[in-house]
C-alpha positions, 0 to 999 in steps of 0.5 A, spaced: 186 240 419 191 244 423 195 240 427 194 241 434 197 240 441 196 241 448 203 242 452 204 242 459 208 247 463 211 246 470 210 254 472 211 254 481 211 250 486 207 254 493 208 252 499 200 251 502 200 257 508 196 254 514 190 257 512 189 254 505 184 249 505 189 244 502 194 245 508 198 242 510 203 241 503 205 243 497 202 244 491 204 244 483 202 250 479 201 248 471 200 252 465 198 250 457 201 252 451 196 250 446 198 249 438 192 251 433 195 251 427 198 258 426 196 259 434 200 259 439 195 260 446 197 260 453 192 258 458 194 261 464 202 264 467 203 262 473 205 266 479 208 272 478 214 275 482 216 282 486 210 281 491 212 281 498 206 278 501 206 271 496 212 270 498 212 270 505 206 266 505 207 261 499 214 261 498 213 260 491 219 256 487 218 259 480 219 256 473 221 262 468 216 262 465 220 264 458 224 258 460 218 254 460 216 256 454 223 255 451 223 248 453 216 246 450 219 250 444 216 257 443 218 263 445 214 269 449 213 273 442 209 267 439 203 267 443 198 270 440 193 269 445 192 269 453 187 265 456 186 266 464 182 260 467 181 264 474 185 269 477 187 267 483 195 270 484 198 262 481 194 264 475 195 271 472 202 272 475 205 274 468 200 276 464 203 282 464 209 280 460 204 279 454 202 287 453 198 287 447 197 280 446 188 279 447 187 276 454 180 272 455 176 273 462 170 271 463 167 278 464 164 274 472 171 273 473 174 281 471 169 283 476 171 278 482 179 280 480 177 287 484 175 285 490 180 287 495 185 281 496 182 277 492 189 277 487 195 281 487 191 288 482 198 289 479 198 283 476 192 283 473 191 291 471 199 293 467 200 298 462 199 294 455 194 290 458 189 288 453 183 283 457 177 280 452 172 280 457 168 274 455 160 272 458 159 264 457 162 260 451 166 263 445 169 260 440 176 263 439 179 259 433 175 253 429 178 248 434 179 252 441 173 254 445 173 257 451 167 254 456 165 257 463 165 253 468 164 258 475 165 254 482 172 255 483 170 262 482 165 265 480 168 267 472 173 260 471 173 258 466 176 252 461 178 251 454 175 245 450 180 242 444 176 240 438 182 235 436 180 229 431 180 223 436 175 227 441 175 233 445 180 235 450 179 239 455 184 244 459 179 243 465 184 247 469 182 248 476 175 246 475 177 239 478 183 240 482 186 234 480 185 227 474 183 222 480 178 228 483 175 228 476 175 220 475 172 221 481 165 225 479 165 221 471 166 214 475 160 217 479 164 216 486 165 224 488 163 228 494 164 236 493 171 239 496 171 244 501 173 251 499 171 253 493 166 260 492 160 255 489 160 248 491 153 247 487 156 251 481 162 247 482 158 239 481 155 243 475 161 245 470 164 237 473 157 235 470 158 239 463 166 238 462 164 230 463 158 231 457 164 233 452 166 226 452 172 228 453 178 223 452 183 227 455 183 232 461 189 237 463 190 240 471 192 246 473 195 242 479 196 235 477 201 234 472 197 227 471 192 228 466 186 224 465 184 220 460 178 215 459 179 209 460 178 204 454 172 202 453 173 195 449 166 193 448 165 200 444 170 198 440 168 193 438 
């Protein structure tokens, strides 16, 4: 089996305007490099540059995102896939670095990204831009498999990683942080405010925790999840 690895990459830190349902704060933007073998897929990109508006807002404070790469050991001309979760402006910010490379999309969330102020358009439509819209799960190698899970927004998506010890998940911004996730698996939840579809948002928390994941990736935690050690199932 190809060896496979999950790196996290520290992308921005956004200061949270008065108006963000988390306010006041900051928050921690994240993205995933993951290694199948061969493959070098990025999920997510981060906050992009040159808009005015983002950063008068969020004043972002931006990792390069060549940087971060190099950092986990990869260069920008390694990825050979994009995957965006959502695309909200923390999301898509560079994915027009990456023109010709394949970017998967759940066909949901390509239609929500036209909807004025929903994202910064220039980010997501560029010259070279070459999306993969995807309706439902699909497989994108032997062991990455891309699962909707719409709540967030209405096409979110999330990443399973069929690793040997267990599935893997780069949940994304379908939970927002590892204690929000506990929270649901350990059947102590209630649904957080500002979100499209709270009830579509407990339905992916429910097929993400049906995967028996036994690890699990934040978009803005740098705590991942893992499932707690079940000693009588050891034994």
């Amino acid at each position: 089996m190809p060896d496979l690895e999950v790196q996290t990459l520290r992308l921005a830190r956004v200061h949270l305007p008065d108006f963000h349902p988390l306010a006041p704060g900051t928050d921690d933007v994240f993205a995933f490099l993951v290694r199948d073998g061969h493959e070098c897929v990025l999920v997510d990109t981060g906050v992009g540059s040159d808009n005015d508006l983002i950063d008068q807002l969020y004043q972002p404070e931006r990792v390069a995102l060549e940087r971060a790469l190099e950092e986990a050991g990869a260069g920008i001309d390694e990825v050979t896939a994009v995957i965006n979760s959502h695309l909200h402006f923390d999301h898509c910010g560079n994915n027009r670095l990456f023109p010709g490379v394949p970017i998967y999309a759940q066909e949901a969330e390509l239609d929500a990204s036209t909807q004025r102020g929903y994202t910064i358009p220039e980010w997501v439509d560029f010259e070279g831009a070459l999306y993969v819209p995807v309706s439902g799960p699909h497989a994108i190698s032997e062991h990455l498999e891309l699962l909707p899970t719409p709540g967030h927004t209405p096409g979110h998506q999330s990443l399973r990683v069929h690793a040997p010890e267990g599935a893997e998940l780069v949940v994304a911004q379908a939970a927002h942080t590892a204690a929000e996730f506990e929270s649901f698996v350990s059947g102590d939840f209630e649904p957080p405010e500002g979100h499209w579809s709270p009830e579509a948002y407990v339905s992916s928390l429910e097929a993400l925790a049906a995967c028996n994941p036994v690890r699990a990736y934040f978009s803005h935690d740098a705590q991942a999840w893992t499932r707690a050690w079940d000693a009588e199932t050891a034994s």
